[in-house]
C-alpha positions as CSV (number, residue, x, y, z in Angstrom):
1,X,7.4,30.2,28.8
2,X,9.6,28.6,25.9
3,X,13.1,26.3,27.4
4,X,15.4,26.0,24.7
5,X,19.5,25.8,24.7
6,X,22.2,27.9,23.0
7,X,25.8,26.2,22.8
8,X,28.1,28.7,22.4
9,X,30.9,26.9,20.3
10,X,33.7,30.0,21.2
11,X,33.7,28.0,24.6
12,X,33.0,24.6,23.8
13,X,36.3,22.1,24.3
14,X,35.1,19.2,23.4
15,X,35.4,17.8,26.5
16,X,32.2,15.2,26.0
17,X,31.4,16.3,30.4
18,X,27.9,16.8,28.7
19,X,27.8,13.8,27.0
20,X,29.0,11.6,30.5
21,X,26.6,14.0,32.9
22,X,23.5,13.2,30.6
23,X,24.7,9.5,30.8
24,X,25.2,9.3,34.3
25,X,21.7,11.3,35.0
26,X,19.5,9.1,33.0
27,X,21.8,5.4,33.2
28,X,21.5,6.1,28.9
29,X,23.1,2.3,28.7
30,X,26.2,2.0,26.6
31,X,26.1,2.8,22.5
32,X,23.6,5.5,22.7
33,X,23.5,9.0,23.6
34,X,20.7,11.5,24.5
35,X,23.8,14.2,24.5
36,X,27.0,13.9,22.2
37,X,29.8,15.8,20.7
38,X,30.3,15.6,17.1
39,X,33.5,16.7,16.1
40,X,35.3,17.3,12.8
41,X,38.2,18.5,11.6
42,X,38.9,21.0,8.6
43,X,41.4,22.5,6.7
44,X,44.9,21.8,6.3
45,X,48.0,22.1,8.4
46,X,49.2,24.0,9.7
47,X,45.7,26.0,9.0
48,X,43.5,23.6,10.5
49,X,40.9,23.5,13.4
50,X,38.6,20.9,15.3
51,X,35.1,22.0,15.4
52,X,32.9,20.8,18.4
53,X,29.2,20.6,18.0
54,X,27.1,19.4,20.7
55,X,24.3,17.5,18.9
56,X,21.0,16.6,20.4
57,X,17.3,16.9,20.7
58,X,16.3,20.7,19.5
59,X,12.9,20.6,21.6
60,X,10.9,21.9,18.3
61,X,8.1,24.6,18.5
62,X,6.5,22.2,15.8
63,X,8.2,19.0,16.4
64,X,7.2,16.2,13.7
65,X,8.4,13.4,16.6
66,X,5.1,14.4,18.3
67,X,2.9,14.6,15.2
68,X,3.6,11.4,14.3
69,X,3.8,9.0,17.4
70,X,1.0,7.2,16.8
71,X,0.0,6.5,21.3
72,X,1.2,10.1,22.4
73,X,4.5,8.8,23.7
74,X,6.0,12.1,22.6
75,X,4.3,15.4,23.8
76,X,4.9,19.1,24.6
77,X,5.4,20.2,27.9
78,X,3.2,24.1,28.7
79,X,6.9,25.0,29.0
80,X,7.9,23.9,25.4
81,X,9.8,21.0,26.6
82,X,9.8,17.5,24.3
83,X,9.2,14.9,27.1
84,X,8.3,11.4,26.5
85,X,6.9,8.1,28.3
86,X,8.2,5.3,27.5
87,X,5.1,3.2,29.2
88,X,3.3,4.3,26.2
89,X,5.7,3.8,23.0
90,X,5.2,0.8,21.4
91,X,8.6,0.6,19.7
92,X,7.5,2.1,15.9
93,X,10.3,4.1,15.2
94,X,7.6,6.5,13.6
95,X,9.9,9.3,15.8
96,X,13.1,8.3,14.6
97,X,12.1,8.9,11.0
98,X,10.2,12.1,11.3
99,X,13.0,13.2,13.5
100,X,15.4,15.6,11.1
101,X,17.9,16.1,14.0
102,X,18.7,12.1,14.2
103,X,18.2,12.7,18.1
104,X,16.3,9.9,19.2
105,X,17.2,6.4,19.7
106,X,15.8,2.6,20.7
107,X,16.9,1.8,24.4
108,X,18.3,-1.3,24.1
109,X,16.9,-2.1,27.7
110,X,13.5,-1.1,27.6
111,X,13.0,-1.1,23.8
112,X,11.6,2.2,23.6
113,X,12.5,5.2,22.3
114,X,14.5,7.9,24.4
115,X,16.3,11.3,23.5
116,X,17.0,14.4,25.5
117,X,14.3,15.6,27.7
118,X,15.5,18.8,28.9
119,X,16.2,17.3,32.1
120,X,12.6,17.7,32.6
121,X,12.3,16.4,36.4
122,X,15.6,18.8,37.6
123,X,13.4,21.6,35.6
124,X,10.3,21.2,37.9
125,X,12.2,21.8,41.5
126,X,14.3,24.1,40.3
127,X,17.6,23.0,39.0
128,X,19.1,23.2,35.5
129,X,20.0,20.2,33.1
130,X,22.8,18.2,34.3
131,X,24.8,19.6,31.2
132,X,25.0,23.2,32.0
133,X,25.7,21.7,35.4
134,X,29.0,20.0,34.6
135,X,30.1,22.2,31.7
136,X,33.5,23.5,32.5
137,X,33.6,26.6,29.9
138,X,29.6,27.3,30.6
139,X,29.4,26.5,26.5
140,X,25.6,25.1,27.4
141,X,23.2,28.2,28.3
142,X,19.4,27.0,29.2
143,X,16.4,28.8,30.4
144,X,13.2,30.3,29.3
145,X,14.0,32.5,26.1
146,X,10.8,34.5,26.8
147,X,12.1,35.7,30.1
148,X,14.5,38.9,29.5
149,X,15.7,38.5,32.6
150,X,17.6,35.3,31.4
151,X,20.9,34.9,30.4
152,X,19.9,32.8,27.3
153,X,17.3,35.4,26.3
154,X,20.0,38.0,26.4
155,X,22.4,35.8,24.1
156,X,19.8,35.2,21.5
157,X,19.0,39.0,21.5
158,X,22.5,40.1,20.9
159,X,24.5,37.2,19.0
160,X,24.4,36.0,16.1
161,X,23.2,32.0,16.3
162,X,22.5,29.3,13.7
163,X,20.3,26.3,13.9
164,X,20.4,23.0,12.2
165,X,18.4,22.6,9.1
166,X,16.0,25.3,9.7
167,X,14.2,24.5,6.4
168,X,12.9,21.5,8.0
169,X,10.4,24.4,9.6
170,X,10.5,22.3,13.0
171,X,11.3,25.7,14.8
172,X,14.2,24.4,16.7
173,X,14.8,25.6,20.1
174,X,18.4,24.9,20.1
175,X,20.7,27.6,18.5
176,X,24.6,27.7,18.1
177,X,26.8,30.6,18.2
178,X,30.0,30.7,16.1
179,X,28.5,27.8,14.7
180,X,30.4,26.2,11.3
181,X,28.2,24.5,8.4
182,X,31.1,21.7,8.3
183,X,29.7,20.6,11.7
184,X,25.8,21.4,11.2
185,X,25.7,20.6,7.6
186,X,25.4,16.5,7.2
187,X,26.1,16.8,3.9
188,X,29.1,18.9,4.2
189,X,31.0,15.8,5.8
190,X,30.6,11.7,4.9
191,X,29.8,9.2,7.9
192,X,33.1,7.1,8.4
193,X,33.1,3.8,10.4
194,X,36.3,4.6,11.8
195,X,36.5,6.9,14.4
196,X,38.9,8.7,16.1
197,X,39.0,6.3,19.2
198,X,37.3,3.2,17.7
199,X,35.3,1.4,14.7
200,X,31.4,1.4,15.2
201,X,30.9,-1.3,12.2
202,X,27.3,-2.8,12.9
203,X,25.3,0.2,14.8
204,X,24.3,-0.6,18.3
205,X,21.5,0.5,20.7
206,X,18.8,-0.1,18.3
207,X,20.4,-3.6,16.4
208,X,19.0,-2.4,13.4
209,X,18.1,-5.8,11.5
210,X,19.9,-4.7,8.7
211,X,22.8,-3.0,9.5
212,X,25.4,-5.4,8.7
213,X,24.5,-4.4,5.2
214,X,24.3,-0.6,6.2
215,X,27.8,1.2,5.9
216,X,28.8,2.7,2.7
217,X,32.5,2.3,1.5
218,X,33.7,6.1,1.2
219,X,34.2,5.8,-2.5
220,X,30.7,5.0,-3.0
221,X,29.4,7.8,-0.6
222,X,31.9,10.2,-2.2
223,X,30.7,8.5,-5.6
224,X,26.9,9.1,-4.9
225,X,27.8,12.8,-4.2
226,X,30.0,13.4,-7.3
227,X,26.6,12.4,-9.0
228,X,24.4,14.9,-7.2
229,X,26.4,17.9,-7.1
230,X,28.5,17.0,-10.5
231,X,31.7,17.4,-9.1
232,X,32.5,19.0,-5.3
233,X,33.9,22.5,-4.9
234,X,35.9,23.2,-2.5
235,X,38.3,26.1,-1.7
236,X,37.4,27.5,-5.2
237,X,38.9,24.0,-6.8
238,X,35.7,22.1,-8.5
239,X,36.8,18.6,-9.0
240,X,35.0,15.7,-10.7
241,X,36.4,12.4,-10.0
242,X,35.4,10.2,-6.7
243,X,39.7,10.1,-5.7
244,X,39.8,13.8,-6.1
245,X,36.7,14.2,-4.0
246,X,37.6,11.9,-1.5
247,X,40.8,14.1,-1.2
248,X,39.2,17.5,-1.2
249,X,36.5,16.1,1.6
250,X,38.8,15.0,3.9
251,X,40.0,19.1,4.6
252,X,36.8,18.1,6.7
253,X,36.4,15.4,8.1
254,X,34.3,13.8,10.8
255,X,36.8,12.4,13.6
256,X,33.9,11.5,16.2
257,X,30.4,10.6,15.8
258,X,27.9,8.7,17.3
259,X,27.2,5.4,15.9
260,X,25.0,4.5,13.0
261,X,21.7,3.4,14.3
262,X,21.3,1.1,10.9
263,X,17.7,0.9,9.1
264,X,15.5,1.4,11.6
265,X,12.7,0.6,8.9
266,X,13.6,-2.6,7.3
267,X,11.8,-5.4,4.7
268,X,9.2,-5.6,7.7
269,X,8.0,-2.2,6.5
270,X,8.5,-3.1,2.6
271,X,6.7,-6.2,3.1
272,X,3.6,-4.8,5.1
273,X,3.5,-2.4,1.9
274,X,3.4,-4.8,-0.6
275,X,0.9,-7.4,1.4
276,X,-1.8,-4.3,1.8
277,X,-1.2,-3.3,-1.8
278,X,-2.7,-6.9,-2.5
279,X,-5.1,-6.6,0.0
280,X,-6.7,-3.3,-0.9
281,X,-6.3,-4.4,-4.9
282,X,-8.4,-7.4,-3.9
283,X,-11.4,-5.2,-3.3
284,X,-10.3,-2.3,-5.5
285,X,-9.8,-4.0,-9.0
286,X,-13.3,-6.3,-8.6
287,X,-15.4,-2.5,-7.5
288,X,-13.7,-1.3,-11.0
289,X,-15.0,-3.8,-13.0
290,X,-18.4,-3.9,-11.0
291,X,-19.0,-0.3,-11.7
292,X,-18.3,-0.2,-15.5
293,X,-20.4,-3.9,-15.9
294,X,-17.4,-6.2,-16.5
295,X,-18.7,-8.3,-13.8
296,X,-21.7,-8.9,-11.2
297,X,-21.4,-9.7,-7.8
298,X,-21.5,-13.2,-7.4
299,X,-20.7,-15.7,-4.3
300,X,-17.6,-16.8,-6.4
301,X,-16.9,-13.5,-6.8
302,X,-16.7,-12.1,-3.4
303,X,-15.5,-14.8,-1.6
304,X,-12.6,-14.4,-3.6
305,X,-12.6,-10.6,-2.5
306,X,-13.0,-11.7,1.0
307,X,-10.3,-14.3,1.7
308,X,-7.9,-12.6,-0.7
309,X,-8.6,-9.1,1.0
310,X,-8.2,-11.2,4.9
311,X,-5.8,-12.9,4.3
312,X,-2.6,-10.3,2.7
313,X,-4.6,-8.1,5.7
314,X,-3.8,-10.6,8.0
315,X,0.0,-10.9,6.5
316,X,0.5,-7.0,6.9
317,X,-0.3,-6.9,10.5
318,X,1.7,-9.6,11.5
319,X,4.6,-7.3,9.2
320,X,4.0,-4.7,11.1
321,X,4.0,-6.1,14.2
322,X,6.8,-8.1,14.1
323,X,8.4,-4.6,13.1
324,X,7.9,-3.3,16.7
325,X,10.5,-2.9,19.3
326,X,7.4,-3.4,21.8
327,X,5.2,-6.1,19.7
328,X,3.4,-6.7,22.8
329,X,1.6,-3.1,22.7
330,X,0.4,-3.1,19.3
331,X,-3.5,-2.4,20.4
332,X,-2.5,0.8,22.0
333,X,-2.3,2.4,18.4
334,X,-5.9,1.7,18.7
335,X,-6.6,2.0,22.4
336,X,-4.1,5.1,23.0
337,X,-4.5,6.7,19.8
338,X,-3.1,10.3,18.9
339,X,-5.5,10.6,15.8
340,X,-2.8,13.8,14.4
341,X,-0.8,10.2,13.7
342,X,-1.1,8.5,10.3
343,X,-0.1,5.4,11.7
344,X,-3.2,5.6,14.0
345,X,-5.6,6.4,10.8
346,X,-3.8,3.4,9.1
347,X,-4.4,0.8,12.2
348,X,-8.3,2.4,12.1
349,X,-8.6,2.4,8.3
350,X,-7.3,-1.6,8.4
351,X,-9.3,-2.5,11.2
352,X,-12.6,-0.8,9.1
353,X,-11.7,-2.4,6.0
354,X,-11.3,-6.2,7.6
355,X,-14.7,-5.6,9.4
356,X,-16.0,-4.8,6.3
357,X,-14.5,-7.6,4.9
358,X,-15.7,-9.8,7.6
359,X,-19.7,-8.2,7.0
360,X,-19.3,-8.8,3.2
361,X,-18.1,-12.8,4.0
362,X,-21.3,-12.8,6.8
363,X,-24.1,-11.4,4.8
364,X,-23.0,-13.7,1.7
365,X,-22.8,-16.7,3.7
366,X,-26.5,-15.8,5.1
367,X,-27.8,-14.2,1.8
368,X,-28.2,-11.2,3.3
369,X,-29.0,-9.3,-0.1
370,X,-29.8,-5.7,0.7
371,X,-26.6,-5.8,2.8
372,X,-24.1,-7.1,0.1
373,X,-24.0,-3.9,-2.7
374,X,-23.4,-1.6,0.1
375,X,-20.9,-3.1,2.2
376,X,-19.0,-3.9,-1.1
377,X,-19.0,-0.6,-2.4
378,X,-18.0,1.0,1.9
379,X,-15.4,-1.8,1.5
380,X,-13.9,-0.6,-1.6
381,X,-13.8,3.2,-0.5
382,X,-12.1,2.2,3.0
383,X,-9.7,-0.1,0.5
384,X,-8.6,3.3,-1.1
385,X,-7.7,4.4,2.4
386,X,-5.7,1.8,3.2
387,X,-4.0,1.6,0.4
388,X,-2.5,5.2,0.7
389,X,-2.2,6.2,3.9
390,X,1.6,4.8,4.4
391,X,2.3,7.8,2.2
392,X,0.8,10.0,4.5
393,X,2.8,8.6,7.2
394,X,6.1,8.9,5.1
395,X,4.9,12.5,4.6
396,X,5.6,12.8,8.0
397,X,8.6,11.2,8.4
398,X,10.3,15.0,7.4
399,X,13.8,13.4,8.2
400,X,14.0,11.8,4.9
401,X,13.4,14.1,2.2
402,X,12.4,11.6,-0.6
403,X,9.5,10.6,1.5
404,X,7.9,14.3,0.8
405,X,7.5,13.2,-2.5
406,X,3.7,14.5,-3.6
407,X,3.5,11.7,-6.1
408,X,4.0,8.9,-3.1
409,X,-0.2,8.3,-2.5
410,X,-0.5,7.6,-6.3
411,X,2.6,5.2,-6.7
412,X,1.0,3.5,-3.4
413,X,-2.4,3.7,-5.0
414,X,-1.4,2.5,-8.6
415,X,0.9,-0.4,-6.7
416,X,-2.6,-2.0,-5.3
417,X,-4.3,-1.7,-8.7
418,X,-1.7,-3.4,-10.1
419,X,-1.2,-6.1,-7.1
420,X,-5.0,-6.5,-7.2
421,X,-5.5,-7.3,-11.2
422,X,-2.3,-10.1,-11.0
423,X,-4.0,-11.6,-7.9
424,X,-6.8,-12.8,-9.9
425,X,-4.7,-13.4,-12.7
426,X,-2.7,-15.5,-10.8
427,X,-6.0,-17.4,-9.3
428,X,-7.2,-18.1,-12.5
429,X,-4.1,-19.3,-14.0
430,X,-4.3,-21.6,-11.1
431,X,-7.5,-22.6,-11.6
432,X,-8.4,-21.9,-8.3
433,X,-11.3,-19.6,-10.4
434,X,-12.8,-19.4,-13.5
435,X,-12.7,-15.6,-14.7
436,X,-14.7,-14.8,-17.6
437,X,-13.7,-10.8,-17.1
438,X,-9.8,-11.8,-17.2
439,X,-9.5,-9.3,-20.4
440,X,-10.8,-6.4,-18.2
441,X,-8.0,-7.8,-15.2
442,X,-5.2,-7.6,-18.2
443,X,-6.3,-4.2,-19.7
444,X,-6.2,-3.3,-15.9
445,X,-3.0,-4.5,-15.5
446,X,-1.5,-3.0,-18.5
447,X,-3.0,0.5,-18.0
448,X,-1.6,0.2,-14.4
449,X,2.1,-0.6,-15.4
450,X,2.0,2.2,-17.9
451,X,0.7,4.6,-15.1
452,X,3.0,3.0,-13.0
453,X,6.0,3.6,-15.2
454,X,5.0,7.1,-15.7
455,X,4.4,7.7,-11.9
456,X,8.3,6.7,-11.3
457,X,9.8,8.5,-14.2
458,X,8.3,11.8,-12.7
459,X,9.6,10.7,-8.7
460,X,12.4,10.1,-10.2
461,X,13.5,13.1,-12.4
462,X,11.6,15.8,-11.6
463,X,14.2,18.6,-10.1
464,X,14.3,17.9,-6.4
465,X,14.9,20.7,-3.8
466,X,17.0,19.2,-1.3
467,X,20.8,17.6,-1.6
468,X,19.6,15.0,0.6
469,X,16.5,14.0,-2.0
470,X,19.3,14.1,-4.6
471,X,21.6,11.7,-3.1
472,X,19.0,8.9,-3.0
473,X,17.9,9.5,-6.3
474,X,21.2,8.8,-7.3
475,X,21.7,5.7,-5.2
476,X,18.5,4.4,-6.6
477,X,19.1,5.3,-10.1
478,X,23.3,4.9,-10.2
479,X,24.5,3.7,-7.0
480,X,24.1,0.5,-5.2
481,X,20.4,0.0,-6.2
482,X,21.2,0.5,-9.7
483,X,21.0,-3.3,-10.4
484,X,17.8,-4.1,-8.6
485,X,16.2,-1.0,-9.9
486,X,17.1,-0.8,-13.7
487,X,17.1,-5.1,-13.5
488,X,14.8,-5.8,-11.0
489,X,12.4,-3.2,-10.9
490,X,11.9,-1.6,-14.5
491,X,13.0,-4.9,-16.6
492,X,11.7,-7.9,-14.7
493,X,8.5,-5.9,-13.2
494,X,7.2,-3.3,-16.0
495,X,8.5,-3.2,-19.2
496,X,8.9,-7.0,-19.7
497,X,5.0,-7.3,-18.0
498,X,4.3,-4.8,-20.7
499,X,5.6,-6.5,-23.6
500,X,4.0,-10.0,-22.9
501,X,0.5,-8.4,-22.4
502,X,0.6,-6.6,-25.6
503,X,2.3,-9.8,-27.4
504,X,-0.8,-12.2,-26.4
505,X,0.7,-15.3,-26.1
506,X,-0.6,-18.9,-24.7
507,X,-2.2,-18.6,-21.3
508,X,0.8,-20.1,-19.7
509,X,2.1,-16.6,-19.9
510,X,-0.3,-15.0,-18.1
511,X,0.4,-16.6,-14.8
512,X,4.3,-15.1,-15.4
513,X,2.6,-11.9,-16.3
514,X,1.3,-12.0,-12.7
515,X,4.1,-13.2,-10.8
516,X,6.4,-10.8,-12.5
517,X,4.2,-7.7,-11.1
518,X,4.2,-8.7,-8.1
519,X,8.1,-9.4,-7.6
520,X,8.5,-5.7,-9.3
521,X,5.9,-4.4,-6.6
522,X,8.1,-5.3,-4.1
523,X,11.4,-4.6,-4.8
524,X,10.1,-1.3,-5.8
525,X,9.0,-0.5,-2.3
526,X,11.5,-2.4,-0.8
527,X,14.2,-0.1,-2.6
528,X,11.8,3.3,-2.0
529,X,11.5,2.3,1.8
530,X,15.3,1.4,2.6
531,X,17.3,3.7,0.0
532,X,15.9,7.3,2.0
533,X,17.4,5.6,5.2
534,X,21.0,5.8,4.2
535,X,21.3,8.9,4.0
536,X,23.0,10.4,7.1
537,X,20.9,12.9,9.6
538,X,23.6,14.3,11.6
């Protein structure tokens, strides 16, 4: 037994009786939809037509909202339906990124997430979903696809149907007949605040924290994709400048849309990043040195570790829970683990790591001896862990293509090497110790920018596959992160890093050294966490 839907859009009116019935069966409060109609216009008059596309969740055969809820909010039904339980979500908005469909949401009631459930509780006594209910033309067709006795299973056998992005390999269970790529496509149309019956400026529902800073102007969306396709073709007329685009793109156009749910991941996330790059450098960059004899473990030493390693540990899960909807469920990551979840192995691997930490601080304050070499080294291998696995759990975010990046776990990885070596730069500069292995921390360093630099260069131009990845490329490299990147990022925290490490220099400049690579740290991930988010799902 599989449910799925199939909207056939020869019937569809646009009507939006789906959208109200799904409202009125669920009270969805007001700004957010489980069930909506996009609609956009294309063509010209007087050869011009309104398409209809009802959007929502696809109830994937390998749905990455499931994988990658870290308490098993989200599951799958024996009948292939996505349900959820909103007594279990904490509020991560894990679901939201892996989602490719843009179908889920933050209830701004409850706080947790909420899409489309198939109706789930008219499916067990019988009834269908309230929107093949109320639909007027019968355009919504549910049932069990496996049955042959169903209507739907007779429609997918006999007509040609589309689904959205069906290189996402989610194996949606919602198909479309007579569907047009103008509607399906995101990239085929730009997001417009203005509507056809109002302006949605800020995003509701979810109050992303930064969406007042959120909405493109359309000559810099239409900008951005001049850059990534090199000019637009439409109609067999290839055009290169952002005016001409704008004009060609507007023979389709979005005229209703759901509003923009804003960055659902915002400097929370890029800050947790960048305080457990430190903390897993603290542990990392010492265990380097240990192993090729720079330095012996000494109380000095690994107190140093310790507090440094505690304390940015300390800062990232206050990050991270101040970045939940539901802050006051945090432990249920740990007590109500789904262990297929990478934030799950995160929350494990950083509760590991500070008890090791903790063990290393105990058996030096008792002198346990035989206990201090191999905690240290246990500590630095769970350090490696911690320091990577947010690029595992942006692997499965599959919504935003950039994310898939194969190079992500080494930037992360590279980032704490770096953070690590200008932490004890930085203590030493200080005075707060007295390194005699600071050449070691500034060959460290250096290697680590270079590797660093040569680690973006690759993300950054090597050929990427999807329009989407493109687009944020482009934003990052040309668009409106140009400034911070080229300035911020490559300037202020590699190259000039580079130059005063290889120039010597009084002493004075080492402490700048330090602070200089860790303002570049985290711009960088500020810019790779927020720039993928921009880019339009639906």
């Amino acid at each position: 037994m599989k449910y799925g839907f199939v909207i056939d859009n020869r019937k569809c009116i646009g009507c939006h009786a789906c959208t109200t019935a799904c409202k009125s069966e669920h009270q969805v409060p007001v700004g957010v939809n489980r069930t909506w109609v996009k609609q956009v216009e294309k063509g010209e008059f007087p050869n011009s037509r309104r398409l209809f596309s009802v959007m929502r969740c696809n109830h994937c055969t390998d749905a990455p909202c499931v994988e990658i809820c870290p308490t098993e909010a989200l599951f799958v039904r024996d009948d292939g339906i996505v349900d959820f339980d909103n007594d279990r979500c904490i509020g991560c908005k894990s679901c939201m990124q892996a989602c490719p469909y843009d179908a889920l949401y933050i209830d701004p009631e409850t706080h947790t997430a909420a899409k489309c459930n198939y109706c789930a509780h008219r499916i067990d006594v019988g009834l269908e979903p309230a929107c093949v209910n109320v639909c007027p033309e019968h355009a919504i067709i549910s049932g069990d696809m496996e049955d042959p006795s169903t209507e739907i299973f007779e429609l997918l056998s006999r007509q040609p149907v589309k689904t959205r992005k069906p290189e996402k390999a989610t194996t949606p269970n919602l198909f479309y007949i007579d569907a047009d790529d103008a509607s399906l496509v995101p990239s085929a149309t730009h997001r417009s605040d203005v509507t056809l019956w109002g302006a949605q400026e800020h995003g509701v529902g979810h109050f992303a924290k930064e969406a007042e800073k959120l909405a493109f102007s359309n000559t810099d969306l239409v900008a951005e994709m001049v850059k990534v396709n090199g000019g637009y073709e439409s109609n067999g007329t290839k055009v290169n400048s952002p005016k001409t685009v704008q004009v060609v793109m507007d023979k389709a156009k979005r005229v209703y849309d759901t509003p923009n749910k804003g960055i659902l991941w915002g400097w929370e996330v890029s800050a947790y990043v960048w305080t457990k790059a430190i903390s897993a450098g603290a542990v990392l960059v010492p265990f380097l040195a240990w192993m090729f004899g720079f330095v012996e473990l000494n109380p000095s030493l690994i107190w140093s570790m310790v507090l440094g390693g505690l304390i940015f540990l300390t800062l990232t899960g206050i990050f991270l829970i101040k970045d939940l909807d539901q802050p006051l469920r945090f432990a249920y990551v740990l007590l109500r683990p789904h262990f297929g979840s990478w934030l799950v192995k995160g929350g494990y691997s950083i509760t590991v790591y500070g008890g090791l930490l903790t063990l290393l601080g105990l058996a030096t304050w008792f002198n346990w001896e035989m206990l201090i070499t191999p905690v240290f080294i246990a500590a630095a291998l769970v350090s490696i862990i911690v320091a990577i696995y947010t690029a595992f759990l942006f692997g499965q975010a599959k919504g935003r293509d950039f994310w898939q990046s194969p190079l992500l776990s080494i930037h992360m990885l590279v980032h704490s090497f770096m953070a690590g070596a200008a932490m004890f730069i930085l203590l030493d500069w200080l005075g707060i110790l007295d390194l005699n292995w600071a050449p070691f921390l500034k060959m460290t360093l250096l290697v680590s920018l270079v590797i660093n630099l040569f680690t973006m260069v690759i993300e950054l131009t090597t050929t990427h596959p999807t329009k989407d990845a493109k687009l944020v490329v482009n934003m990052i490299t040309k668009g409106r992160y140009k400034h911070r990147f080229w300035l911020g990022v490559l300037i202020v925290g590699n190259l000039l890093p580079i130059v005063l490490l290889l120039g010597g220099g009084p002493a004075v400049l080492s402490g700048i050294v330090a602070i200089l690579v860790l303002i570049g740290i985290y711009l960088t991930e500020h810019i790779w966490v927020e720039a993928p988010q921009r880019v339009s799902l639906i």
